[in-house]
C-alpha positions as CSV (number, residue, x, y, z in Angstrom):
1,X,0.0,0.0,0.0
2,X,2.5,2.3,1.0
3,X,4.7,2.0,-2.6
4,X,1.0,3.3,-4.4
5,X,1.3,6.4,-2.4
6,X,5.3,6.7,-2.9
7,X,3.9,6.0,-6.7
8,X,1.6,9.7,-6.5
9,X,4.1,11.5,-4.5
10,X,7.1,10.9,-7.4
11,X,4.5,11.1,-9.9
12,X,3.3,14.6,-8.8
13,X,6.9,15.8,-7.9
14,X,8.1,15.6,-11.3
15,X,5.1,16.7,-13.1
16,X,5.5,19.6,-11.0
17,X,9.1,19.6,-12.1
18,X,8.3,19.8,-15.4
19,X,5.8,22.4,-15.3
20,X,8.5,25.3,-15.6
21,X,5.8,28.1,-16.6
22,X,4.3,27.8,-13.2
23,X,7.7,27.6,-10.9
24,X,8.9,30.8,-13.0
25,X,6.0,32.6,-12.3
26,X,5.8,31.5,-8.7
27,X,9.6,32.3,-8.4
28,X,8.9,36.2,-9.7
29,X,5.8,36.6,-7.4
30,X,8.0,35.2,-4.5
31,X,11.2,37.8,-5.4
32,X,8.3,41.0,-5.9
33,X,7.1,39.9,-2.6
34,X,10.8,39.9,-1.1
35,X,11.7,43.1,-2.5
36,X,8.3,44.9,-1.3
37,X,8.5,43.6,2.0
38,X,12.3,44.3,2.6
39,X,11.3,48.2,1.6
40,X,8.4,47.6,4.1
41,X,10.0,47.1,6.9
42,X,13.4,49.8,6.4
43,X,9.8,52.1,6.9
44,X,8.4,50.4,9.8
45,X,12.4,50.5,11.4
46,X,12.4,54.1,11.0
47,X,9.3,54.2,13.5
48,X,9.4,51.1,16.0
49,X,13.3,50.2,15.6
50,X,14.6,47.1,15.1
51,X,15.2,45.9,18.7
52,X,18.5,44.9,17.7
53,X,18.1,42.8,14.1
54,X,19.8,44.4,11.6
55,X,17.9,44.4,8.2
56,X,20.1,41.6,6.5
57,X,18.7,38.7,9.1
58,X,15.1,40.6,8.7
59,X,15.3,40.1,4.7
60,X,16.3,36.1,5.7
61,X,13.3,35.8,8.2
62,X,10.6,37.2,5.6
63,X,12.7,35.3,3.0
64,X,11.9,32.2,4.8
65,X,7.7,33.4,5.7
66,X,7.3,33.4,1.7
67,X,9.5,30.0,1.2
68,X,6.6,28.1,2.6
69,X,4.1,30.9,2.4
70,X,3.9,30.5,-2.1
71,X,5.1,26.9,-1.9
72,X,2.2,25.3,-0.6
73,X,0.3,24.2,-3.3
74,X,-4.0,24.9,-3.0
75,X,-4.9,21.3,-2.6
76,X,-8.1,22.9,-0.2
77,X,-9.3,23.9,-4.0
78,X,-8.6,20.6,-5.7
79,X,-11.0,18.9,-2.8
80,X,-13.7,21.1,-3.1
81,X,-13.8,20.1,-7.1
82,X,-13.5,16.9,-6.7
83,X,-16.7,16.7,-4.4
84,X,-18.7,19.1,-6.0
85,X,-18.6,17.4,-9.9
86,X,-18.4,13.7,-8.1
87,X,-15.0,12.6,-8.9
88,X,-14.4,12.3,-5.0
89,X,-17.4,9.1,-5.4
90,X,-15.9,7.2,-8.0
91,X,-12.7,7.2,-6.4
92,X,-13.6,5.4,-2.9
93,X,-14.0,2.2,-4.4
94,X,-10.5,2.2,-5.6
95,X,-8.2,-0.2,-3.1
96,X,-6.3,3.1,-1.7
97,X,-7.3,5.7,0.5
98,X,-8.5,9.2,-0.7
99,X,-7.2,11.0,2.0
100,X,-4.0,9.3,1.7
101,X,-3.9,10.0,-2.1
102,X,-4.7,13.6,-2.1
103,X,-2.1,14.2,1.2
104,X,0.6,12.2,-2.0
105,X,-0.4,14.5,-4.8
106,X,0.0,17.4,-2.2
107,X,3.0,16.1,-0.9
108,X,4.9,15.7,-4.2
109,X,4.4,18.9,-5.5
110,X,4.6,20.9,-2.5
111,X,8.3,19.4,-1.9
112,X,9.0,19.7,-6.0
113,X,7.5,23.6,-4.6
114,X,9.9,24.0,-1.5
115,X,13.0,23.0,-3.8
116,X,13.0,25.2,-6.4
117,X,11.4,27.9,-4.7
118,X,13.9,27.6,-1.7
119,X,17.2,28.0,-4.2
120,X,15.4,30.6,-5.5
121,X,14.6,32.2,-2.1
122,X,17.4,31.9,-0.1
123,X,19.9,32.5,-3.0
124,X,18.0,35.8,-3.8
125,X,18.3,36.5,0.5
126,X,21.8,35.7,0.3
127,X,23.0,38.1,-3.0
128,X,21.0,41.3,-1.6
129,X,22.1,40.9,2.0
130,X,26.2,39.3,1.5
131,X,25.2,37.3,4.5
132,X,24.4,33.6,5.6
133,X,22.8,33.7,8.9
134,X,23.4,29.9,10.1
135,X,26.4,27.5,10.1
136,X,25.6,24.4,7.8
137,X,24.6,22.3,10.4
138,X,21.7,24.5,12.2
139,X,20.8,25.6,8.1
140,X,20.2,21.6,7.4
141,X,17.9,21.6,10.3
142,X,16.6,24.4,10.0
143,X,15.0,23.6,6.2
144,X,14.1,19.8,7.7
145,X,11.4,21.6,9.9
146,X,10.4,23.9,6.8
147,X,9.4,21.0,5.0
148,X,7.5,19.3,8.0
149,X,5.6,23.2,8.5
150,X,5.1,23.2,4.8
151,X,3.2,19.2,5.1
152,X,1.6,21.1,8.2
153,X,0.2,23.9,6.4
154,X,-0.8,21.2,3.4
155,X,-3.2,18.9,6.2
156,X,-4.8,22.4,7.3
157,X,-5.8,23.2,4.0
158,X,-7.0,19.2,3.8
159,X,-8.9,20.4,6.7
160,X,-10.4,23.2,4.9
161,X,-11.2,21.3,1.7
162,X,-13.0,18.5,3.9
163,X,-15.9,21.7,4.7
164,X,-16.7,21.1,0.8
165,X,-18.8,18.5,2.2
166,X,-21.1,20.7,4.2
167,X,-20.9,24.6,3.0
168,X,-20.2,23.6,-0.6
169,X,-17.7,26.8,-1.3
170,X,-14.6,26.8,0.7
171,X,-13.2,30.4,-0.6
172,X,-14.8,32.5,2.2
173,X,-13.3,29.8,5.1
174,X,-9.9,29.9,3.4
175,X,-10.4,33.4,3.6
176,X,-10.8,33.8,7.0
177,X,-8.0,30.8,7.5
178,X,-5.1,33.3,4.9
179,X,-5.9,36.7,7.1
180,X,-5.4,34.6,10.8
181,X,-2.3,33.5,9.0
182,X,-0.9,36.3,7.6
183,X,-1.8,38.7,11.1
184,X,-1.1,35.9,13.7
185,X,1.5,34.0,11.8
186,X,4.0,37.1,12.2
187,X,4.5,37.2,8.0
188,X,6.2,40.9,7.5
189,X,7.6,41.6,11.5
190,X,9.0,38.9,14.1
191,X,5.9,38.1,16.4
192,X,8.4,40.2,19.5
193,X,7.5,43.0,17.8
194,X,3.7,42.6,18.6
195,X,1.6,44.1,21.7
196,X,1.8,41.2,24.6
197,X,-1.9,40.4,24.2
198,X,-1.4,39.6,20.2
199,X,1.3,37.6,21.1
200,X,-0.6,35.5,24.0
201,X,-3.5,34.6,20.8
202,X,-1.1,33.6,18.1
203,X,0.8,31.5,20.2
204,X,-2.2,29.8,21.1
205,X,-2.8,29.1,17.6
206,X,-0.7,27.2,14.9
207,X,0.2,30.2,12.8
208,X,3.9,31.1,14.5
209,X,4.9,27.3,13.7
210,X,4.0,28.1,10.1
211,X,5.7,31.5,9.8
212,X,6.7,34.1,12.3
213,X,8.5,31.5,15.3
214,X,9.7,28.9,12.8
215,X,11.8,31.5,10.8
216,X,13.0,33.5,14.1
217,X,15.0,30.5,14.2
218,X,17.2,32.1,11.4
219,X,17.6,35.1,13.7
220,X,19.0,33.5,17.2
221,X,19.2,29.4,16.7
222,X,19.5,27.3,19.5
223,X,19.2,23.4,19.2
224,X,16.6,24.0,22.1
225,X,14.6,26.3,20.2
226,X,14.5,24.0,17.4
227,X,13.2,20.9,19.6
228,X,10.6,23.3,21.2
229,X,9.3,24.1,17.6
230,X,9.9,20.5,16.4
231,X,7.6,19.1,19.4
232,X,4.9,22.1,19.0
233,X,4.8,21.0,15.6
234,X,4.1,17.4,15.8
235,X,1.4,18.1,18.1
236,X,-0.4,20.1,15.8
237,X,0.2,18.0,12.9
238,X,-1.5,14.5,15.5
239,X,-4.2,17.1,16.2
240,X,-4.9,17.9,12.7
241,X,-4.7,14.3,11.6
242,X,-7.7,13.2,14.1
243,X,-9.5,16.3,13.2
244,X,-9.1,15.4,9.4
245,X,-10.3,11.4,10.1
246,X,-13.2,12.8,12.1
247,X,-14.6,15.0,9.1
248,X,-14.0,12.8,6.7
249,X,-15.9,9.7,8.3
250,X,-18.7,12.1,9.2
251,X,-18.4,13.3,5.5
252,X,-18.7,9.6,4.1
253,X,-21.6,9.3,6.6
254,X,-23.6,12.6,4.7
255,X,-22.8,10.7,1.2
256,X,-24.8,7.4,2.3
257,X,-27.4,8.9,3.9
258,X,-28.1,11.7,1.0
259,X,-27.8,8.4,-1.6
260,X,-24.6,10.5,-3.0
């Protein structure tokens, strides 16, 4: 079972791969965003200071915010498709898990996504600034958790896509999901920077482990910091996982009872 699911992930990695258009455009979108945001925040310095970050490690942490922020792919949209024209029902006969296949397809090309889009990140980080923030080792881990937050981020929009079942359109809920992202995930400025009470809600949400305290690592590492995010992360992602078996079992229930 596992080898058809290693089958989808390679399969939708290299499609990805190939689909140069897409990566090109993604990559421009992703440098724009770098260069507006760097420009951003020499304004906002002027106002609040910079507590001590120069601008070169600031360019690296927003660097790092887009990396996973344009790599994940929208698989929330490919759900709600699937469910609303029926593909989603002639699929669950088939002797391999949707969930499992859709979490593959996502899978494959969000890490085709974080590859390309990460040399194209962090190299564009590391010719404006001149600098490289971490020593090899701390960098290695540092891009292992990136790709764990990015499968993260990919199950939360699973999540989102599983609503399809019940409110039909998912836009306005992702909606709601990108703005609690953007404001509590600390996108532009580290989440230190915030009033205490802002602070005290994101962390109670999963938004910093996405964004804002996953990429302060890049500003002051410490293996302990890393193992705090590491273990924040897996909790979210167990917590996620029940929360997407739960829908999708009640979902499957609505089906059989509505004859769909």
């Amino acid at each position: 079972m596992l080898a058809k699911y290693t089958r989808l992930f390679f399969l939708s990695f290299f499609q990805t791969l190939k689909n140069r258009n897409a990566l090109v455009g993604l990559s421009v979108f992703l440098i724009t965003c770098l260069l507006i945001f760097d420009n951003l925040w020499k304004v906002i310095a002027i106002r609040i200071g910079q507590e001590g970050l120069n601008g070169s490690l600031l360019l690296w942490y927003i660097a790092s915010n887009e990396w996973i922020l344009v790599s994940v792919p929208q698989l929330h949209e490919e759900i709600e498709d699937e469910v609303k024209n029926g593909q989603f029902t002639y699929m669950l006969p088939r002797p391999i898990s949707y969930l499992g296949a859709c979490f593959s397809r996502g899978l494959g090309k969000l890490f085709a996504n974080l590859i390309v889009l990460g040399i194209v990140t962090f190299g564009f980080a590391y010719w404006k600034t001149g600098v490289f923030p971490l020593h090899p080792l701390p960098f290695f881990l540092f891009l292992l958790i990136g790709f764990a937050v990015g499968a993260l981020a990919l199950l939360a929009l699973i999540l989102i896509g599983l609503s399809s079942f019940w409110i039909g359109q998912v836009a306005p809920l992702y909606s709601v999901w990108e703005k609690l992202y953007l404001t509590l995930g600390g996108l532009m400025i580290p989440l230190t920077i915030y009033p205490d009470w802002l602070q005290n809600v994101a962390n109670a949400t999963l938004f910093p482990i996405l964004l804002g305290e996953r990429s302060a690592l890049l500003l002051d590492f410490s293996y302990h910091k890393w193992l705090c995010v590491s273990v924040k992360l897996g909790i979210w992602m167990a917590g996620i996982c029940l929360l997407i078996t739960m829908l999708y079992a009640l979902g499957l229930k609505k089906i059989q009872h509505e004859g769909g």
